[in-house]
C-alpha positions in Angstrom: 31.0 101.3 -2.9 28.1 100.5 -4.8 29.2 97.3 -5.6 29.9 96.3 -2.5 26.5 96.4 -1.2 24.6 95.0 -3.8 26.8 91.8 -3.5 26.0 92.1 0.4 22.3 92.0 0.0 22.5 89.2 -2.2 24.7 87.0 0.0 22.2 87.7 3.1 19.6 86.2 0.4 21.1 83.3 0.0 22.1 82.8 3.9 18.7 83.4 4.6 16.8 81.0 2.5 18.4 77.4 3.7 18.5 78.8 7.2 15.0 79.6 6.7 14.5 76.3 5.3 16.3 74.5 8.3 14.5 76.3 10.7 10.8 75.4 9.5 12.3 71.7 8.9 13.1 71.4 12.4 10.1 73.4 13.6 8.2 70.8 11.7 10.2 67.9 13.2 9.3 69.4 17.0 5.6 69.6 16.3 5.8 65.7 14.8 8.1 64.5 17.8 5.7 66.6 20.4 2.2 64.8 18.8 3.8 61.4 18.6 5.5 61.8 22.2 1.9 62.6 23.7 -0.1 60.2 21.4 2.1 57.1 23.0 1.6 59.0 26.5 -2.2 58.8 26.1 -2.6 55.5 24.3 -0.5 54.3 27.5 -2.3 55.5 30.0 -5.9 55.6 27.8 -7.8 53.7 31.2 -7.0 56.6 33.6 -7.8 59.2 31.3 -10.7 57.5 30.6 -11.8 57.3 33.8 -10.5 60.4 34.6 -12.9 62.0 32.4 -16.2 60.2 33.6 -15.7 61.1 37.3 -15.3 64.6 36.3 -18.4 64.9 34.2 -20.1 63.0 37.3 -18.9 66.2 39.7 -19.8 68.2 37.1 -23.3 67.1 37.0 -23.4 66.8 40.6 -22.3 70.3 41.0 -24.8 71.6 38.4 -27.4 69.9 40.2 -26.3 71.6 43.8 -26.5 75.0 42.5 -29.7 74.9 41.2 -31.2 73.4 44.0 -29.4 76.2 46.3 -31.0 78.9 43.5 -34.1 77.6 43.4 -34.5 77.5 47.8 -33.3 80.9 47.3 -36.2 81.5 45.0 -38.7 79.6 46.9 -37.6 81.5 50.2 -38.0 85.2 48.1 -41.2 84.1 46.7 -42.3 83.3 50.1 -41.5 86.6 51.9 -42.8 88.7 48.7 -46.4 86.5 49.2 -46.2 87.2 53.2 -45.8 90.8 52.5 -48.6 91.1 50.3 -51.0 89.0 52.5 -49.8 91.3 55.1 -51.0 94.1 53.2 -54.4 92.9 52.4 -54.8 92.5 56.2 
């Protein structure tokens, strides 16, 4: 009985290894065919992309810009009621 399962574990060993082998190949082959696949998708469309890009670093900045000019009214209009309330006071 023995026997019979030291031969088994062996055989598994030796089933595993060149499916293991066949299975990282074609892992590797997906990877390759994915990178190529979108490198020829973005070497064709490289203008749009391109463009695609500046406009959305444009709203970007533009939206940076907004918010800081909404903070800083929100500051101002703080900084204005604290000063009326201590003007008040010295009144």
């Amino acid at each position: 009985m023995n026997r019979w399962r030291g031969s088994g574990a062996s055989l598994v060993r030796a089933m595993a290894a060149p499916n293991l082998k066949r299975k990282a190949s074609n892992t590797f082959s997906a990877v390759q065919d994915t990178f190529l696949s979108t490198k020829d998708i973005y070497e064709r469309h490289k203008v749009v992309f391109t463009m695609a890009t500046s406009v959305g670093s444009i709203l970007t900045a533009w939206a940076g810009y907004s918010l800081r000019q909404i903070h800083q009214a929100k500051i101002d209009k703080r900084l204005g009621s604290i000063e009326k309330a201590f003007f008040d006071s010295i009144l």
